[in-house]
Backbone as CSV, one residue per row, in Angstrom:
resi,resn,N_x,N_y,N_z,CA_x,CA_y,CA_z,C_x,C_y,C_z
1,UNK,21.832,-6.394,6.005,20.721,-5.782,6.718,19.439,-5.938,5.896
2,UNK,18.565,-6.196,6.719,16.966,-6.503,6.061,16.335,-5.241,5.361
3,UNK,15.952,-5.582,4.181,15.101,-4.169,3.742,13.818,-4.060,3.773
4,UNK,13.770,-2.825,4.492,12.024,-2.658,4.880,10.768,-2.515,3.815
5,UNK,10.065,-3.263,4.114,8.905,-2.893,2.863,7.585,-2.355,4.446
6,UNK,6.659,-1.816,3.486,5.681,-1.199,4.242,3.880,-1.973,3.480
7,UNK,3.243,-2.131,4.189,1.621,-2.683,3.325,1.094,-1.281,4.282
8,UNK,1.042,0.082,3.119,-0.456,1.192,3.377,-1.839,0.821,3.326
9,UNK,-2.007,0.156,4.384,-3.862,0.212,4.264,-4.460,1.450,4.251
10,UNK,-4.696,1.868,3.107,-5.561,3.113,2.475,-7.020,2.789,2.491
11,UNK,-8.027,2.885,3.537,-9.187,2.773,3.884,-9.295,2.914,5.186
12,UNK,-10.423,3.680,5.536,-10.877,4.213,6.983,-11.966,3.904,7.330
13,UNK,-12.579,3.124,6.128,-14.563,3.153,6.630,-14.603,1.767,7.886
14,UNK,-15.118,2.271,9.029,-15.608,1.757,10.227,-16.318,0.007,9.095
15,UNK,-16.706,-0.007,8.715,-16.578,-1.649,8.300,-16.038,-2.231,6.752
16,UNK,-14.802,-1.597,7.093,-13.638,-2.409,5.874,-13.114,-3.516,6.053
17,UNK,-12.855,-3.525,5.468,-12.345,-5.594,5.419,-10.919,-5.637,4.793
18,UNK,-10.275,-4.046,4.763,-8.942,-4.445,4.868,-8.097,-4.716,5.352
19,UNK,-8.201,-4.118,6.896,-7.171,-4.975,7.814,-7.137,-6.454,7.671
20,UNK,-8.123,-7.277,7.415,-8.034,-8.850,7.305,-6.834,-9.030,5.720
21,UNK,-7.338,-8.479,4.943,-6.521,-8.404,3.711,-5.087,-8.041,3.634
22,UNK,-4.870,-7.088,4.669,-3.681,-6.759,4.481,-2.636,-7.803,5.549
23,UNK,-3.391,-8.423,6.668,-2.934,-9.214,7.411,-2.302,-10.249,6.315
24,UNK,-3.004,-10.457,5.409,-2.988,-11.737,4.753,-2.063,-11.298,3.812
25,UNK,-1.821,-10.197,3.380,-0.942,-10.029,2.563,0.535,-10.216,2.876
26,UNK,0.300,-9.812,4.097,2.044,-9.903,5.232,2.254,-11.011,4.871
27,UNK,1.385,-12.174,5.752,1.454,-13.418,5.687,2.437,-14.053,4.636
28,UNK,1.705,-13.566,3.613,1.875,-14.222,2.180,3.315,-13.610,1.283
29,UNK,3.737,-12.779,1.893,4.740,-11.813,1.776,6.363,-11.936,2.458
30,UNK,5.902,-12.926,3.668,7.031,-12.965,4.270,8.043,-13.331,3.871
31,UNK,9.310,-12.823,4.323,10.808,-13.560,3.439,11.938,-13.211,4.912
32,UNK,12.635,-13.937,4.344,13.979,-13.792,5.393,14.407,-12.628,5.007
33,UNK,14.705,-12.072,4.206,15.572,-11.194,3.698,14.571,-9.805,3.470
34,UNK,13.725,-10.044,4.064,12.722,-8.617,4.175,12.166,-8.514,5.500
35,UNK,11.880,-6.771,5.965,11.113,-6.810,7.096,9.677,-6.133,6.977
36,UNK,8.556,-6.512,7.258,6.969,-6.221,6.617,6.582,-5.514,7.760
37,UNK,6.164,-4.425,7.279,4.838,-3.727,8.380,4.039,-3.219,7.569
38,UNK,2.953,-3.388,8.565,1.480,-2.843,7.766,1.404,-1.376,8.947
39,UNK,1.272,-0.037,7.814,0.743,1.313,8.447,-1.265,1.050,8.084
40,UNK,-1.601,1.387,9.125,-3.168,1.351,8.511,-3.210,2.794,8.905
41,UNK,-3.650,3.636,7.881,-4.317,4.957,7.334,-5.031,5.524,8.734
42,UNK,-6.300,4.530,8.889,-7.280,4.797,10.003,-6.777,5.064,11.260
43,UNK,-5.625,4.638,11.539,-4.897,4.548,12.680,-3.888,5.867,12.833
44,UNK,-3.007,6.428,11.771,-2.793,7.711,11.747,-3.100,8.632,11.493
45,UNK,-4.158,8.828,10.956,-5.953,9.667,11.242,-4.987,11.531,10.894
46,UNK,-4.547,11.406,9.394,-3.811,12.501,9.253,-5.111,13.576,8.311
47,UNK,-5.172,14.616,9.143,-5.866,16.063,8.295,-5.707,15.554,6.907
48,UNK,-6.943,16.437,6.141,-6.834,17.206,4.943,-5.657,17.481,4.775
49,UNK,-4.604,17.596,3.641,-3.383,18.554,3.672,-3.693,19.542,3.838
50,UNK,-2.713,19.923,4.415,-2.361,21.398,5.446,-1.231,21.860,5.733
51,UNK,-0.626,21.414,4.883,0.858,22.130,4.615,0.839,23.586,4.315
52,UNK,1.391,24.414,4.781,1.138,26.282,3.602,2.092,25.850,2.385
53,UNK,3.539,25.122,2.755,4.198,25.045,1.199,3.477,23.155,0.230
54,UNK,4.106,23.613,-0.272,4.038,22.153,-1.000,5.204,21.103,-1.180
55,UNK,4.535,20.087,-0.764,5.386,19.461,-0.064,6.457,18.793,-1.170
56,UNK,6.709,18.622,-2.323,8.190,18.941,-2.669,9.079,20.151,-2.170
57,UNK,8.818,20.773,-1.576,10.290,21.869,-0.630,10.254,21.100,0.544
58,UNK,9.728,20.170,1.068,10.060,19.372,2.187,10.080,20.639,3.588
59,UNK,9.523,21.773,3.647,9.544,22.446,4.770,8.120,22.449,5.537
60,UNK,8.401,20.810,6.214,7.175,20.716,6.646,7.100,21.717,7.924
61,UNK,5.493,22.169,8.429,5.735,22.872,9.381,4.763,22.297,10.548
62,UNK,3.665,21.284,9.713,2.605,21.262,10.795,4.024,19.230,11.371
63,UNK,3.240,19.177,12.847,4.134,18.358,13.531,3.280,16.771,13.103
64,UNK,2.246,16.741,12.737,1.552,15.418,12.212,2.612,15.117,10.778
65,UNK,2.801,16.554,9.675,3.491,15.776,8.894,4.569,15.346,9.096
66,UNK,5.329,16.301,10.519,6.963,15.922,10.543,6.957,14.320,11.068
67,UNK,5.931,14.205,11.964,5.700,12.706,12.287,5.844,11.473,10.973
68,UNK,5.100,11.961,10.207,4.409,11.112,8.802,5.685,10.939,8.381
69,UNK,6.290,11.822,8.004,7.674,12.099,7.066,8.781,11.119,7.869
70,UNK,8.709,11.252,9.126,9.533,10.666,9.781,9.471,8.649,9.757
71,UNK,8.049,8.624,10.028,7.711,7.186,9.900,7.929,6.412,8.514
72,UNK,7.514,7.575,7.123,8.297,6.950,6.007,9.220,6.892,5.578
73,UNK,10.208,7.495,6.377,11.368,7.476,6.011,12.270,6.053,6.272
74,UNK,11.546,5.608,6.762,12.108,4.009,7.718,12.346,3.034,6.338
75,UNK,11.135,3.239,5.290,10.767,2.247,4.570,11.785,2.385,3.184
76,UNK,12.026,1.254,2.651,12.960,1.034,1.355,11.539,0.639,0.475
77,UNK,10.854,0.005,0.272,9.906,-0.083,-0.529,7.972,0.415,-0.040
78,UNK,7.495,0.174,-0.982,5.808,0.196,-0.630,5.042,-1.049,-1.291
79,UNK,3.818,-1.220,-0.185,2.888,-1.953,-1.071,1.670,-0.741,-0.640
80,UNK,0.938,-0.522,-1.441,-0.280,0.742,-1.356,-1.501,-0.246,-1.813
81,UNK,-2.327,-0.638,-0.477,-3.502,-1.686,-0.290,-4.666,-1.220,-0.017
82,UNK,-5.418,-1.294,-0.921,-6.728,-0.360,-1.206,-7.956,-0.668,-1.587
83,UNK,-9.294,-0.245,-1.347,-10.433,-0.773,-2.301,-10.536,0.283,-3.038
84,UNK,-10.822,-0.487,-4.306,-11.472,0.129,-5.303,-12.436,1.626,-5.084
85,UNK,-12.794,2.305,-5.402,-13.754,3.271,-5.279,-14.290,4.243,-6.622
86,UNK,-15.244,3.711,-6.722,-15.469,4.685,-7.946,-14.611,4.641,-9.298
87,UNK,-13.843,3.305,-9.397,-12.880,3.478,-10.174,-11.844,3.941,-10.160
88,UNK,-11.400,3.972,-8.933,-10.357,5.383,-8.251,-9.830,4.392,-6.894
89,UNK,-9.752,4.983,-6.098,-8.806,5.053,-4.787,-9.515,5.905,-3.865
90,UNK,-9.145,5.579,-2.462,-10.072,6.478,-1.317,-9.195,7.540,-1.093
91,UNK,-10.054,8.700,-0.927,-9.308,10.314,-0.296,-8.304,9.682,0.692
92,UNK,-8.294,8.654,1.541,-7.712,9.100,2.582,-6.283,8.476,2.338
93,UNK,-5.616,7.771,1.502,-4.821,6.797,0.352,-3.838,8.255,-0.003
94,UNK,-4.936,8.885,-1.469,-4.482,9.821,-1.638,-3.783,11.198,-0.726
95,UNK,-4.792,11.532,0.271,-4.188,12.601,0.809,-3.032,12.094,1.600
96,UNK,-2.830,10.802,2.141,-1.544,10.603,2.975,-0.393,10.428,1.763
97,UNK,-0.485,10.137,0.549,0.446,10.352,-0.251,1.055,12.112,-0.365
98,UNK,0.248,12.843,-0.962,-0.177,14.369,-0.882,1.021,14.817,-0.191
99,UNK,0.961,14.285,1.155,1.427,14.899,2.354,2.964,15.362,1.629
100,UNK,3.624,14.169,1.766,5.330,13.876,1.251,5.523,14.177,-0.361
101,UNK,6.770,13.759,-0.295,7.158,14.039,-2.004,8.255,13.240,-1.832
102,UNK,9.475,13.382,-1.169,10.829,13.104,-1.595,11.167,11.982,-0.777
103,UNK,10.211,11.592,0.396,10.324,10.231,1.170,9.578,9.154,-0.185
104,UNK,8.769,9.273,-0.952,8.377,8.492,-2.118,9.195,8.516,-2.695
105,UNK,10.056,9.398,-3.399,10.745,9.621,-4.582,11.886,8.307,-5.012
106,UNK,12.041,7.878,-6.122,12.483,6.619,-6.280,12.689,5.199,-5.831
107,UNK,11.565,4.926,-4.610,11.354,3.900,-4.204,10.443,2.954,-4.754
108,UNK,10.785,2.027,-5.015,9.684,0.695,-5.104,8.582,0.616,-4.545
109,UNK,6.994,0.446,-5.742,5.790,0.496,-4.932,5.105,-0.911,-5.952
110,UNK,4.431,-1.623,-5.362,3.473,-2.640,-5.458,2.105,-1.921,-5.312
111,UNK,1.214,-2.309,-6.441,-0.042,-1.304,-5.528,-1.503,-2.513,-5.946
112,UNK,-1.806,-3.130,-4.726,-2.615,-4.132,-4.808,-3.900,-3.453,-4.331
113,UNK,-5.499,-3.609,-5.113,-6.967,-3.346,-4.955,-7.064,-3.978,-5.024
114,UNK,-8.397,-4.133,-3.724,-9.239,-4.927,-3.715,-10.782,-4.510,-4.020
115,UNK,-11.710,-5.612,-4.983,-12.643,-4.833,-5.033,-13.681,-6.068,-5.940
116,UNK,-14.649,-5.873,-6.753,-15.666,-7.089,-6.966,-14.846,-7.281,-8.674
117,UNK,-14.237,-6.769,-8.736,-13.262,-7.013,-10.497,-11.884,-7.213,-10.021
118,UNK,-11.427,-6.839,-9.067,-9.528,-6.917,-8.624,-9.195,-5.314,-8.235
119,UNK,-10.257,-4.626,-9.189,-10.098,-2.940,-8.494,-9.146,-2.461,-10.068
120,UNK,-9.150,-2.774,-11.372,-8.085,-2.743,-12.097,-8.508,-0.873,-12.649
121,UNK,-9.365,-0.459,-12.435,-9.641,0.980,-12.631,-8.503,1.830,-11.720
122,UNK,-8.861,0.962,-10.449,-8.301,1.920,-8.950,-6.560,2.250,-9.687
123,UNK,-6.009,0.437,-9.871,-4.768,0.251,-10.215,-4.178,1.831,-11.058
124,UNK,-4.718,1.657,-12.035,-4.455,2.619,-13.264,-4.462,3.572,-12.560
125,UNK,-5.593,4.382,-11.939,-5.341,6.227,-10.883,-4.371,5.802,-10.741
126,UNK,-3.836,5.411,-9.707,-2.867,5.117,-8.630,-1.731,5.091,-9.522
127,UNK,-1.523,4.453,-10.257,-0.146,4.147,-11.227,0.153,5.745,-11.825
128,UNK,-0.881,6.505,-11.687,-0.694,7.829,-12.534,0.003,8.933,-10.747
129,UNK,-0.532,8.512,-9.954,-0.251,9.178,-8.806,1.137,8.856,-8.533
130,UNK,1.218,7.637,-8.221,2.691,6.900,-7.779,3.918,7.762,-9.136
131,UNK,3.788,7.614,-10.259,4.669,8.290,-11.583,4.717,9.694,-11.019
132,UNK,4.027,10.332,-10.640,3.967,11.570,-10.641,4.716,12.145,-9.081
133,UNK,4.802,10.751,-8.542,5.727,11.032,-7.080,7.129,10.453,-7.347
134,UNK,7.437,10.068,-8.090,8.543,9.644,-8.976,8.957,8.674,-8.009
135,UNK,8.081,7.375,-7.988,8.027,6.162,-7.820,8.498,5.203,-8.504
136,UNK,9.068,4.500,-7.976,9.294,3.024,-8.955,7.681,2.135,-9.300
137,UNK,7.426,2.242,-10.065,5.945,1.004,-10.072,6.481,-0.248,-10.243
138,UNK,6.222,-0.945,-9.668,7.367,-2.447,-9.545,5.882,-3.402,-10.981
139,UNK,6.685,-4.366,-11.260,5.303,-5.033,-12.226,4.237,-6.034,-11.602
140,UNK,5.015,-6.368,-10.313,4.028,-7.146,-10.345,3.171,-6.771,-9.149
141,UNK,1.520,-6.532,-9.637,0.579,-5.752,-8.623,-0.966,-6.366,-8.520
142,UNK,-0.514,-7.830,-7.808,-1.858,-8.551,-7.885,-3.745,-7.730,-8.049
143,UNK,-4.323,-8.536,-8.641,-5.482,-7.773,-8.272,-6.070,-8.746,-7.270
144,UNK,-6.594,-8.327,-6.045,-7.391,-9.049,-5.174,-9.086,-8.854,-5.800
145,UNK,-9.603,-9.578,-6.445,-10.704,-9.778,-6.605,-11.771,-10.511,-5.300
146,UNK,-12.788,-9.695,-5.252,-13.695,-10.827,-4.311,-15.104,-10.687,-4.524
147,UNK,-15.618,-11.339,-4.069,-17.159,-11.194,-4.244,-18.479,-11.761,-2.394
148,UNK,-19.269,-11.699,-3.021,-20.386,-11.727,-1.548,-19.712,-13.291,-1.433
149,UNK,-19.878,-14.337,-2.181,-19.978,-15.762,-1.632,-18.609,-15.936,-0.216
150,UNK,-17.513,-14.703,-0.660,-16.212,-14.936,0.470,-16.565,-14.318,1.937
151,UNK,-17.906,-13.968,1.925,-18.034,-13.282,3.165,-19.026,-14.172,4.162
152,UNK,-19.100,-13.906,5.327,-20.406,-14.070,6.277,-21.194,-13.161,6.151
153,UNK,-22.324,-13.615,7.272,-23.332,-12.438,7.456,-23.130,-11.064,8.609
154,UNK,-21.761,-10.934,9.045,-21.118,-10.541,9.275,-19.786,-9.465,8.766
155,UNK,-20.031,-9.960,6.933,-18.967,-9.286,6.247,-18.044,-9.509,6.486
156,UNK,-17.446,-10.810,7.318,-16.293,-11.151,7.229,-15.377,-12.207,6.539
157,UNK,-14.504,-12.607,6.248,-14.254,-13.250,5.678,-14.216,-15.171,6.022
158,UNK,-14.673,-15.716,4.947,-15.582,-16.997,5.599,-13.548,-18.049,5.834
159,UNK,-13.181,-17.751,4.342,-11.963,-18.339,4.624,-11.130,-17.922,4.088
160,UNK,-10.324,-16.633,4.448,-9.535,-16.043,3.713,-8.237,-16.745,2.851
161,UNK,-7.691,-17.293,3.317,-6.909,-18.385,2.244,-7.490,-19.238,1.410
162,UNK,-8.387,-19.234,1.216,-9.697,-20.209,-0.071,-9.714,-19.052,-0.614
163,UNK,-10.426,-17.840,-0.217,-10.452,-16.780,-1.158,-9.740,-16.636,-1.996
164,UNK,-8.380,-16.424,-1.289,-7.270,-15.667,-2.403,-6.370,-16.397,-2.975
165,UNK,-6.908,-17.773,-2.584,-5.501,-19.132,-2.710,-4.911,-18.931,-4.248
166,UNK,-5.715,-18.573,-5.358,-5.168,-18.517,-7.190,-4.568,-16.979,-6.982
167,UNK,-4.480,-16.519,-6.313,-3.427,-15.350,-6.433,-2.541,-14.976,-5.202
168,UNK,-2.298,-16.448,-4.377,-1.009,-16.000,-3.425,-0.081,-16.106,-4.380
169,UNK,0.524,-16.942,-5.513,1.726,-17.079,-5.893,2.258,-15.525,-6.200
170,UNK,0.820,-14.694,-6.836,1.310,-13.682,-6.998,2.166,-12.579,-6.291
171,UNK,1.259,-13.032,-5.061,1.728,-11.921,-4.000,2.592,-12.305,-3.425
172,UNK,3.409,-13.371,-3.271,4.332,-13.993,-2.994,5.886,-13.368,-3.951
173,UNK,5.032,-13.044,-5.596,5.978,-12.984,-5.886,6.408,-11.168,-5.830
174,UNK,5.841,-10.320,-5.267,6.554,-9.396,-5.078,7.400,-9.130,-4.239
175,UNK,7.122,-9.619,-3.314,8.624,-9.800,-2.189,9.775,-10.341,-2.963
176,UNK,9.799,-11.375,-4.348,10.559,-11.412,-5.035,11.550,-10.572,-5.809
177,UNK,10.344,-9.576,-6.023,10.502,-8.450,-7.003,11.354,-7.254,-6.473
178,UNK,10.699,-7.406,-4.970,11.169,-6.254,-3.834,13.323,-6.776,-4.149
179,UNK,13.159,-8.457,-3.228,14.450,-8.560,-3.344,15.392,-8.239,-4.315
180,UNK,14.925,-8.856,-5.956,15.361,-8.485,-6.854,15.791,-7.355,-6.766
181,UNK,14.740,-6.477,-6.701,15.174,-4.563,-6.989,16.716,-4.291,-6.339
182,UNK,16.711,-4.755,-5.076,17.410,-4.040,-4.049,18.587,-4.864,-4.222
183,UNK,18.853,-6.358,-4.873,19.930,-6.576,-5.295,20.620,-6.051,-6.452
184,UNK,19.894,-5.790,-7.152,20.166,-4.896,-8.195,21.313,-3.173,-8.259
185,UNK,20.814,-3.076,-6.792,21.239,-1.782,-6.710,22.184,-1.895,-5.223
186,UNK,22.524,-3.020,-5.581,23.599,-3.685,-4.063,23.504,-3.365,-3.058
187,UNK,22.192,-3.824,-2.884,22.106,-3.356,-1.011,21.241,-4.811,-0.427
188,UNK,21.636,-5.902,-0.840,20.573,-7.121,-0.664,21.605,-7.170,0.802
């Protein structure tokens, strides 16, 4: 049976350019022996947390998280796909992590930024968030670097495979990493 990986597009701003990114990440990701979906953030448009407990007791009460909880539960691994911000990660990344506890808990995460350096500030938060949800941090976590020359006047992307062409091998190779894991622990 195929093991599920998930690409979190963690960004909501009305002109992000991660859905194109994360498209491309699938792309570049695909394997026989894996099944890819991209959740985009913007699209499950989840509150502030608003849990009354905290969500290690898992007694969720509001019905958005029982939803949330339910949809991650599908997934055997993560990729957590993000821009940079401030050196950090966007609220809305974070708070959909927030939500859960024990649907994260020892699973495999990839955590790829994008941003005008690769986002390697964002990386580091995030690596401290993911540990603290008692995550697997898998090693290999491309940085998507980009700059103005990859865009139109439009902000879109002029040729997204020219862009990122010196770091597909990378991203290629976490689906490697994914398989690896999960043979490891005999469930390939």
């Amino acid at each position: 049976m195929k093991k599920k990986i998930v690409i979190i597009l963690g960004s909501n701003r009305p002109t992000r350019i991660g859905e194109e990114i994360a498209n491309w990440v699938k792309k570049q990701m695909e394997n026989e022996k894996l099944t890819i979906d991209i959740i985009d953030l913007a699209v499950i448009n989840l509150p502030f947390l608003d849990e009354p407990d905290i969500p290690a007791m898992g007694n969720y009460q509001k019905e958005h998280t029982k939803k949330w909880s339910q949809l991650i539960q599908q997934y055997d691994g993560f990729v957590l796909l993000f821009p940079q911000y401030n050196w950090g990660y966007p609220a809305v990344m974070k708070n959909a992590l927030d939500f859960l506890y024990s649907e994260w808990s020892h699973k495999p995460v990839s955590i790829m930024v994008y941003g005008g350096h690769g986002g390697f500030q964002g990386l580091i938060a995030m690596k401290l968030v993911t540990q603290g949800l008692n995550m697997y941090n898998m090693s290999v976590n491309p940085p998507l670097s980009i700059s103005k020359e990859m865009f139109d006047e439009n902000n879109r992307f002029i040729a997204i495979d020219q862009a990122f062409k010196m770091i597909a091998p990378q991203v290629k190779m976490v689906s490697e990493e994914f398989i690896d894991l999960f043979s490891m622990e005999g469930g390939s």
